[in-house]
C-alpha positions in Angstrom: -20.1 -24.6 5.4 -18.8 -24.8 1.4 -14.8 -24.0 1.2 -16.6 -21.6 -1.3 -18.7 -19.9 1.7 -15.3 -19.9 3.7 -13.5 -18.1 1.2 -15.8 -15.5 0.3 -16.2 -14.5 4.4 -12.7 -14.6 4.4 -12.4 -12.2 1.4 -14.4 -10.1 2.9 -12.9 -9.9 6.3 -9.8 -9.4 4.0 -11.6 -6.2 2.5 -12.1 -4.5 6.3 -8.8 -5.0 6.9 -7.3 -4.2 3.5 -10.3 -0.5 4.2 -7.7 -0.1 7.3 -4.4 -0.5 5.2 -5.4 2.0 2.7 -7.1 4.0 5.1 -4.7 4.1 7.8 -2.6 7.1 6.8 -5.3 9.2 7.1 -5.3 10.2 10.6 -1.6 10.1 11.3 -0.5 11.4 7.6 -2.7 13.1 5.7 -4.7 14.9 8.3 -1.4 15.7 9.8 -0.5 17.3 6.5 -3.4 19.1 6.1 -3.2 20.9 9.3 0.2 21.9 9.7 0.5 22.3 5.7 3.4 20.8 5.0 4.5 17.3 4.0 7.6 17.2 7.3 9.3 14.0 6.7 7.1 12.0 5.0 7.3 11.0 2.0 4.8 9.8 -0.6 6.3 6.4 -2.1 4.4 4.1 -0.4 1.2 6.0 -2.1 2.6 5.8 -5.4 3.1 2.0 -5.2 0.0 1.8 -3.1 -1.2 3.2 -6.7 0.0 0.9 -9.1 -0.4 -2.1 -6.9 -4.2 -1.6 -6.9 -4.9 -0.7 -10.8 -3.2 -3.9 -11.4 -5.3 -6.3 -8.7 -8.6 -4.3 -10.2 -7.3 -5.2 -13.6 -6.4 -8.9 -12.2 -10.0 -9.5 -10.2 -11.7 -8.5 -13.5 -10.1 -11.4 -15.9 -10.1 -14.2 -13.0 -13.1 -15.9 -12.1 -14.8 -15.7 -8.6 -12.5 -12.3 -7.7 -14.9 -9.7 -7.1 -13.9 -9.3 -3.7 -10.4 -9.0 -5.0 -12.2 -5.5 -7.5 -13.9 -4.2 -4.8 -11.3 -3.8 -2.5 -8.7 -2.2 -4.7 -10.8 0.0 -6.4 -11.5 1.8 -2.9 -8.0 1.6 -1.9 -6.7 3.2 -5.5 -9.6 6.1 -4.8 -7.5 6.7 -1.6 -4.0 6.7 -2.8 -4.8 9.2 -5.4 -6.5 11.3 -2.7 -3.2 10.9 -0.7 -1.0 12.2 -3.6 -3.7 15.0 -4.3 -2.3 16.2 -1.1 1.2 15.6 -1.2 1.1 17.5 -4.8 -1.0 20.9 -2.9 1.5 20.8 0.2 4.9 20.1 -1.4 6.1 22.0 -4.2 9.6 20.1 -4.4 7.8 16.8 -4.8 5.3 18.1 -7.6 7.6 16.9 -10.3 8.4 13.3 -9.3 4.8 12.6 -8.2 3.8 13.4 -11.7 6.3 11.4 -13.7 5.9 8.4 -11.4 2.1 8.8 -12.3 2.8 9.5 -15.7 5.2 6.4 -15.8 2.2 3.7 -13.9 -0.3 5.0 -16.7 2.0 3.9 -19.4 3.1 0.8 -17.7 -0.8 -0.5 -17.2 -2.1 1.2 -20.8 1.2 -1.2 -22.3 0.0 -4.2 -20.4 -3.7 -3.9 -20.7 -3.1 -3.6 -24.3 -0.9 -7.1 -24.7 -3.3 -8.8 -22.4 -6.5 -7.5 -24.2 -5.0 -7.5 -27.7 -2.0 -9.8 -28.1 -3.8 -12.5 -25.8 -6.9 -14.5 -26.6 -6.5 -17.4 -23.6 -8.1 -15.9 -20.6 -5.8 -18.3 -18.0 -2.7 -16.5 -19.8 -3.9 -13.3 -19.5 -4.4 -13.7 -15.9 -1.0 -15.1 -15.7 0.2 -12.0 -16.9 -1.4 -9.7 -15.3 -0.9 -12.0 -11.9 2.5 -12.0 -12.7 2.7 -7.7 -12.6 0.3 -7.7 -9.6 2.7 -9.7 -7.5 5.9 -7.3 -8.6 3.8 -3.8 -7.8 1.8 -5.3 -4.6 5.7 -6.4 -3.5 6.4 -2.9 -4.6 4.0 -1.9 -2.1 5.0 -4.0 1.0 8.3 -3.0 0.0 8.1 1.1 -0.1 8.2 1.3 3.4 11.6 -0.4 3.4 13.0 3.1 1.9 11.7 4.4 5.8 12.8 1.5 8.2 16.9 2.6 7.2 15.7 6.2 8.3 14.4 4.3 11.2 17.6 2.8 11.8 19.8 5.5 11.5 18.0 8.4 13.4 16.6 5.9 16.0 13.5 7.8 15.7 10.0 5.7 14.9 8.1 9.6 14.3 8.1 9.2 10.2 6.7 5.3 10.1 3.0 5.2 11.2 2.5 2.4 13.4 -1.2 1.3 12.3 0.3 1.2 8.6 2.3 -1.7 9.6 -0.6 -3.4 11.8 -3.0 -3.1 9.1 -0.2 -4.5 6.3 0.4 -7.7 8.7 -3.6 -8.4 9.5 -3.9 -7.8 5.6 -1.7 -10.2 4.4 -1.9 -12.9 6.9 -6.2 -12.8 5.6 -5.6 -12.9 2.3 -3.0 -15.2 2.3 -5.7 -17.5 3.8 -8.4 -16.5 0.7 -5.8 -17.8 -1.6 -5.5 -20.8 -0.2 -8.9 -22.2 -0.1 -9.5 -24.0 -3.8 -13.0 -23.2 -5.6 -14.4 -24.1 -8.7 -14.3 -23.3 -11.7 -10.5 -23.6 -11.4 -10.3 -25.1 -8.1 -6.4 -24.0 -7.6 -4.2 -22.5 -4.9 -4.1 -18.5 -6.2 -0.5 -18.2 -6.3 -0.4 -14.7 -6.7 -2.3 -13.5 -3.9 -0.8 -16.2 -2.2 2.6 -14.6 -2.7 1.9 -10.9 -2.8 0.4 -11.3 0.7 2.6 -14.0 2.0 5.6 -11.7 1.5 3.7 -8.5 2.5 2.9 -9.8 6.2 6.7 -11.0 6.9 7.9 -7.4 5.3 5.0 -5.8 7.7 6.3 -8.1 10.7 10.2 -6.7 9.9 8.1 -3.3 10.9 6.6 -3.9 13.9 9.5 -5.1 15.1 11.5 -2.3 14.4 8.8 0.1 15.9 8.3 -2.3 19.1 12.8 -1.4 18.9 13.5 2.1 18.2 9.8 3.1 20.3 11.0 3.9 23.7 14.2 5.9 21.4 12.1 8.1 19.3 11.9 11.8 20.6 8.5 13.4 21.6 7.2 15.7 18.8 6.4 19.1 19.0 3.8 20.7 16.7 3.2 24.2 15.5 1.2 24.8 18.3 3.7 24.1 20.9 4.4 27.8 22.3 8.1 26.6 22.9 8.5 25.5 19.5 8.8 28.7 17.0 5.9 28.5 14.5 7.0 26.7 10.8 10.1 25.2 12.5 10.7 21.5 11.3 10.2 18.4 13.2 13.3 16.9 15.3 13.5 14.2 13.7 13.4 15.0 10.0 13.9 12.4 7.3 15.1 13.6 3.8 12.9 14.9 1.5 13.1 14.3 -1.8 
C-alpha cells in the first residue's frame, strides 16, 4: 500500500472521529439544553472557537493540494457549531450579545485574511502559509476553550459542566490527524506542519482533560433534573459554573 493510500485512509478515519468531536455535544449539551430550556452552566466558548477554527481549515484544505479530506470534515463540523450557537442564542438571553459580537468579530477576521491571501498574495505556497499559520492559532483556540472549564473543574471539584466524550473525541482526533500529517505525498511531499501542530497540541490539551475527569469523577455530585420530584421545578443545578 502507497504512503499516499495510507494517508488518505487515515484522513478519513480522522473525519469519523473529528464527526464525533463536533458531534459530541449533542447528546450531553445541546439536547440537554433543549429539554430543560436553559443553557445551566455551560457555556458556549468552545462553539465559538470550534467556529472559527473550522472556516479557517476549509479555507486552508481549499488552497493546499491533496486536502480535501481536510474541506470535508470542517465544513460539517462548522454546520454544527453554528447549530450549537443557534441554540445557545434561543435559550440564553444574557449571552445573546457576546455570541453575536464574537461572530461578528470571526467574520471580519476571515473576510480580512481571505482578502490578503486572495488579493495581496499571488504564490499559492505563501498563501497556504498564511492561512496555515491562522488555522494553527484558532484550531489551538479550540483545544484551548475548554481550559476556561477545567479551573471550574478545579475549584468546585465537580466534573458535571465538562462532557466527557468531548475530551475522548478531542484526544482520538488529534492523535489521527497528527498521523495524516506526517505521512509525505507528492506534489509537495512535506511533513504538514500545521496540522501537525494544531493536532499534536490538541491531544496533549485533550489528555490534561481526561485526566482531570478520571480526578474530580468520584467528587462530582449526582445531578438532579427538572423532573426530579425532590428538586423544585426551574431550580439550578448544584453545581453551577458562572455564566457569562
Amino acid at each position: 500500500m502507497s504512503w499516499a493510500i495510507a494517508r488518505t485512509v487515515i484522513g478519513i478515519i480522522g473525519n469519523v472521529t473529528s464527526f464525533f468531536l463536533f458531534g459530541s455535544p449533542i447528546k450531553e449539551v445541546a439536547y440537554r439544553i433543549c429539554k430543560n430550556k436553559s443553557v445551566e452552566g455551560f457555556q458556549p466558548y468552545p462553539y465559538i472557537g470550534a467556529t472559527i477554527n473550522c472556516i479557517f481549515w476549509v479555507f486552508y484544505g481549499i488552497i493546499t493540494p491533496n486536502s480535501t479530506l481536510v474541506v470535508t470534515i470542517n465544513s460539517i463540523g462548522l454546520f454544527l457549531q453554528l447549530v450549537y450557537l443557534a441554540i445557545f442564542l434561543y435559550f440564553s438571553k444574557q449571552q445573546r450579545r457576546k455570541i453575536a459580537l464574537f461572530l461578528l468579530a470571526e467574520v471580519a477576521v476571515t473576510v480580512v485574511i481571505a482578502c490578503i491571501a486572495l488579493l495581496a498574495i499571488h504564490s499559492k505556497s505563501t498563501r497556504s502559509i498564511l492561512v496555515g499559520v491562522f488555522s494553527v492559532l484558532f484550531g489551538l483556540i479550540l483545544y484551548g476553550s475548554p481550559l476556561i472549564i477545567m479551573k471550574k473543574v478545579i475549584v468546585t471539584k465537580s466534573v458535571e459542566f465538562m462532557p466527557v466524550w468531548l475530551s475522548v473525541a478531542c484526544f482520538s482526533n488529534g492523535v489521527i490527524w497528527a498521523a495524516y500529517a506526517l505521512i509525505k505525498v507528492p506534489p509537495t511531499m512535506r511533513i504538514d506542519w500545521y496540522i501537525l501542530i494544531s493536532n499534536g497540541v490538541g491531544a496533549i490539551f485533550a489528555a490534561a482533560q481526561l485526566i482531570l475527569y478520571a480526578t474530580y469523577y468520584s467528587s462530582t455530585p449526582k445531578s438532579k433534573t427538572s423532573d426530579d420530584p425532590k428538586k423544585p421545578k426551574g431550580s439550578k443545578p448544584e453545581v453551577q459554573l458562572s455564566e457569562v
